[in-house]
N, C-alpha and C positions, 0 to 999 in steps of 0.2 A: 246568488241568482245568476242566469246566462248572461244578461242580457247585460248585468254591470260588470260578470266578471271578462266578457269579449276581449274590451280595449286592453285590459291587463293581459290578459292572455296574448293574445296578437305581440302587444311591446315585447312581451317578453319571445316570444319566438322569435324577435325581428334582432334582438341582442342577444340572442344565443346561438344564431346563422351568422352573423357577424363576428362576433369576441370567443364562440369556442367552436371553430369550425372542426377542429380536431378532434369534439368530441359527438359525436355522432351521436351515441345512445341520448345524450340530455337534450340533443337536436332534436329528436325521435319524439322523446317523452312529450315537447312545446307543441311538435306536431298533432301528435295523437288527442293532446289534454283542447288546444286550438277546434280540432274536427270535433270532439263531443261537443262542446261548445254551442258548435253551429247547426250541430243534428236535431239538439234538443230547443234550437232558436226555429228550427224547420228550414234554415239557408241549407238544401241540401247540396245542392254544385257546391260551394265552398265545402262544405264539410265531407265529400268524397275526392276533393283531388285532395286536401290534408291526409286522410287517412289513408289514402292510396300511398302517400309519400312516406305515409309512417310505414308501412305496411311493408311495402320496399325496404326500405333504410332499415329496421329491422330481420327482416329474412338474412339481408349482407352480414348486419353483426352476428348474426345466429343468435339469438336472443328470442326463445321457447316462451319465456314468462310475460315480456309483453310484446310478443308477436299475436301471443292470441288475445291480449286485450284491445289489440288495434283490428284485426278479423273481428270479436266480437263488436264492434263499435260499427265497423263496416258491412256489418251482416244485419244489424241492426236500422242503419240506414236505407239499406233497402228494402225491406223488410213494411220501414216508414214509411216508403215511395210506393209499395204494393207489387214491389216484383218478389215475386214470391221463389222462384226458382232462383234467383240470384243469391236470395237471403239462403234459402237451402242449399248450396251449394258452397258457400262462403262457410256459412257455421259449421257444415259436417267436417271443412277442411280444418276449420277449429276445435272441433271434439275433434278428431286424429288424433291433431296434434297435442291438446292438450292431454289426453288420453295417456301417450305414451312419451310427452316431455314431464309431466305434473301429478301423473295417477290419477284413478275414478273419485278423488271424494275433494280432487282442491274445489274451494268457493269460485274462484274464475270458470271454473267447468261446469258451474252450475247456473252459469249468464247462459254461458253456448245453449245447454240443454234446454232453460229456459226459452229460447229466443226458438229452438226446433221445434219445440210443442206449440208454441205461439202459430209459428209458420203450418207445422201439417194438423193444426186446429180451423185453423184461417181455410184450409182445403179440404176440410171433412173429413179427417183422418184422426178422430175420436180417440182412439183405441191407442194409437199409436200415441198421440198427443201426450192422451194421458201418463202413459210408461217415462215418458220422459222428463210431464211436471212430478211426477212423485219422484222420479231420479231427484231431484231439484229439492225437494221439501227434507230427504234425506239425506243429501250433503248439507243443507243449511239447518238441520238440526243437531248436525256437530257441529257445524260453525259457535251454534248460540250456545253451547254447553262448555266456549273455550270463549266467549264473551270476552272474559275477565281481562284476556291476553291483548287486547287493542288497545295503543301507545296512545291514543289520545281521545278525547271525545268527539271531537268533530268524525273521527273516523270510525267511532261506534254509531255515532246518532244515521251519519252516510249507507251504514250497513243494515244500519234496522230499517231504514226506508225501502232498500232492496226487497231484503226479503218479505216484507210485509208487501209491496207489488208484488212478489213473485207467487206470495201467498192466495193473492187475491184473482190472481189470471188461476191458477190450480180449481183454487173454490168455484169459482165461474163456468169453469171446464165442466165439475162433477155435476151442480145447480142446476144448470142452464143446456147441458150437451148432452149429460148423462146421468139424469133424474133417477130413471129403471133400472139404474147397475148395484146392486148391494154392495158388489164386492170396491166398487169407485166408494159409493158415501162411506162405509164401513175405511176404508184407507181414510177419508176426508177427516172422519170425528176423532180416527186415530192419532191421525197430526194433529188436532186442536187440542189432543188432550195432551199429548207430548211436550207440544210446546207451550204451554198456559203455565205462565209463572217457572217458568223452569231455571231463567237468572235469579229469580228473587228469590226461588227456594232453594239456588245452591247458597248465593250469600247467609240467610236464615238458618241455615243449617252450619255454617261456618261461623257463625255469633251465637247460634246456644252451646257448639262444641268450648268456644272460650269462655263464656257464661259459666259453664256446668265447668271448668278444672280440668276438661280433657287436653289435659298436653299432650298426649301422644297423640290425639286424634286431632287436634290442631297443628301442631307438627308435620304428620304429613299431609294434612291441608293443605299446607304452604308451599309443600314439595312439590304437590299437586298441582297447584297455582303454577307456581314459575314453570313447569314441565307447559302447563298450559299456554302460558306467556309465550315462551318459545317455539313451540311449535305454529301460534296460530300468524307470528311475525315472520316466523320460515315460508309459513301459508302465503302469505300476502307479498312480502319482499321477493320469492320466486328463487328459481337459482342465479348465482352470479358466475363467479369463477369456478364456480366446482365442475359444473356440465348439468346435464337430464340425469344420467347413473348417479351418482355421486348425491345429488339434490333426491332422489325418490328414496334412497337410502337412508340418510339424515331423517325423514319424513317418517320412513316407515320405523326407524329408531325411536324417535319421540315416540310415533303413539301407542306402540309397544310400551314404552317407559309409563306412557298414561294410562295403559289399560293395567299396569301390574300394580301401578299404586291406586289405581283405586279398589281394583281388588283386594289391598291391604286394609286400605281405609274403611271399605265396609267390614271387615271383619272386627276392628278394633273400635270401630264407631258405628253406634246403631240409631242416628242421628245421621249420617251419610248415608246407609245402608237404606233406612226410609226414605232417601232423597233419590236413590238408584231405583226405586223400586214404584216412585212418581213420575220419574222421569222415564219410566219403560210400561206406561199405563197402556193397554190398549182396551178398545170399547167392550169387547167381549168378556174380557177379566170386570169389568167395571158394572156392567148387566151381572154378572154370577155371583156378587156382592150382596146387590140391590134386592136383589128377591125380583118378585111377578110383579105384587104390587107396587111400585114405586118405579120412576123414571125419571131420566136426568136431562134436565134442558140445556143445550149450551148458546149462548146469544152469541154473535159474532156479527160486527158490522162492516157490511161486505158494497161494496163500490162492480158493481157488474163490468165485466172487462167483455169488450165485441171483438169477438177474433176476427169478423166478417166484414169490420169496417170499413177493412185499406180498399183504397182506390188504385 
């Protein structure tokens, strides 16, 4: 919670300006992790000269990966305060960047995008909005299809909170903005069916491949896995010593590597191959199944997001 994790926070910024002044980036990080803190307490003044500091102290070390999660945090803030031109003008600088330090589909770039459609939703720019939460619903449906690869739980349970807000500002948009659009609800049911059990059904499908004797198609399950593991920790750790080139390349290695084994594995496993073929449902395949008579209800419980609330 913010409010007990503060004092922890603050101490530790206040020992790590003192005992590693030499090290700037873990200065950065105190800062950065200190300013969420106090955005999400609503202390905005503290939480925009932290961030401003962070914001600085990284651009010097040229640090691409969490420069933009300290833009994003700071775009965010004002965003909170209802200057809306600030928040737009902060985030774009953050999609740039991330854009061309990180590539179109890291999770960090799908805060930025999210936080744009928030902002030109907030201004009545529908249309626009929406191009950019569906950007958002589309990187974070790779994200959850590389699940497996997050080192810890606290840092899985952290992610699925994201996107399930990020989910719900999207659904809100289509609901609520853009009732009369076929082609908005039609993308909406799309993602719902996408993503509906899509972890549980790759695990499932990985316990009847060992169930049923498929060694080879457990086998390269596993290849699978750790190819997934790696790449989604490359995701999130960012580049360090390599650079932007060097990190976009590794990235684009992996999922290259991810897309050849799966296309192995559905071939040799027809138990994955049904799990690829749920995982790529869209509503119109799903009506041409159904027949005339019959239709499919999907319940979703949805928390209405006011893009119009800030002050």
């Amino acid at each position: 919670q913010p409010r007990e994790a503060e004092p922890f926070a603050a101490k530790a910024l206040r020992i790590r300006e003192r005992e590693q002044e030499g090290d700037r980036f873990i200065v950065s990080t105190s800062l950065d992790t200190l300013g969420e803190i106090h955005l999400r307490l609503g202390a905005f003044d503290k939480a925009e000269a932290l961030l401003l500091r962070a914001v600085e102290m990284r651009k010097e070390l040229d640090h691409p990966h969490g420069l933009l999660i300290s833009l994003n945090h700071l775009a965010a803030l004002y965003y909170e305060q209802g200057d809306t031109d600030a928040a737009a003008a902060v985030a774009g600088s953050a999609l740039e960047l991330g854009t061309y330090a990180l590539g179109d589909h890291h999770p960090h770039l799908a805060d930025t995008l999210d936080l744009l459609g928030r902002v030109e939703a907030a201004e009545g720019l529908d249309e626009s909005a929406f191009e950019r939460l569906q950007r958002v619903q589309e990187i974070d449906l790779v994200a959850i299809d590389h699940m497996k690869g997050f080192t810890s739980e606290a840092q899985k349970l952290k992610f699925v909170r994201k996107i399930e807000e990020e989910l719900q500002v999207y659904l809100s948009l289509i609901l609520f903005r853009m009732p009369e659009s076929p082609r908005a609800r039609s993308a909406g049911l799309n993602t719902l069916l996408r993503r509906k059990g899509i972890v549980l059904e790759l695990q499932k499908r990985f316990q009847e491949a060992l169930v049923s004797g498929d060694e080879a198609g457990a086998a390269a399950f596993q290849e699978l896995s750790d190819v997934r593991s790696r790449l989604t920790s490359l995701a999130f750790s960012g580049p360090r010593e390599t650079g932007p080139g060097a990190y976009r390349e590794e990235l684009e290695r992996l999922t290259a590597q991810k897309e050849r084994l799966e296309a192995d594995l559905s071939r040799i496993s027809r138990s994955y191959s049904l799990y690829r073929e749920a995982a790529a449902a869209r509503c119109d395949a799903v009506a041409g199944r159904m027949g005339r008579d019959r239709a499919l209800v999907e319940m979703v419980r949805l928390t209405p997001y006011r893009f119009e609330r800030r002050t």
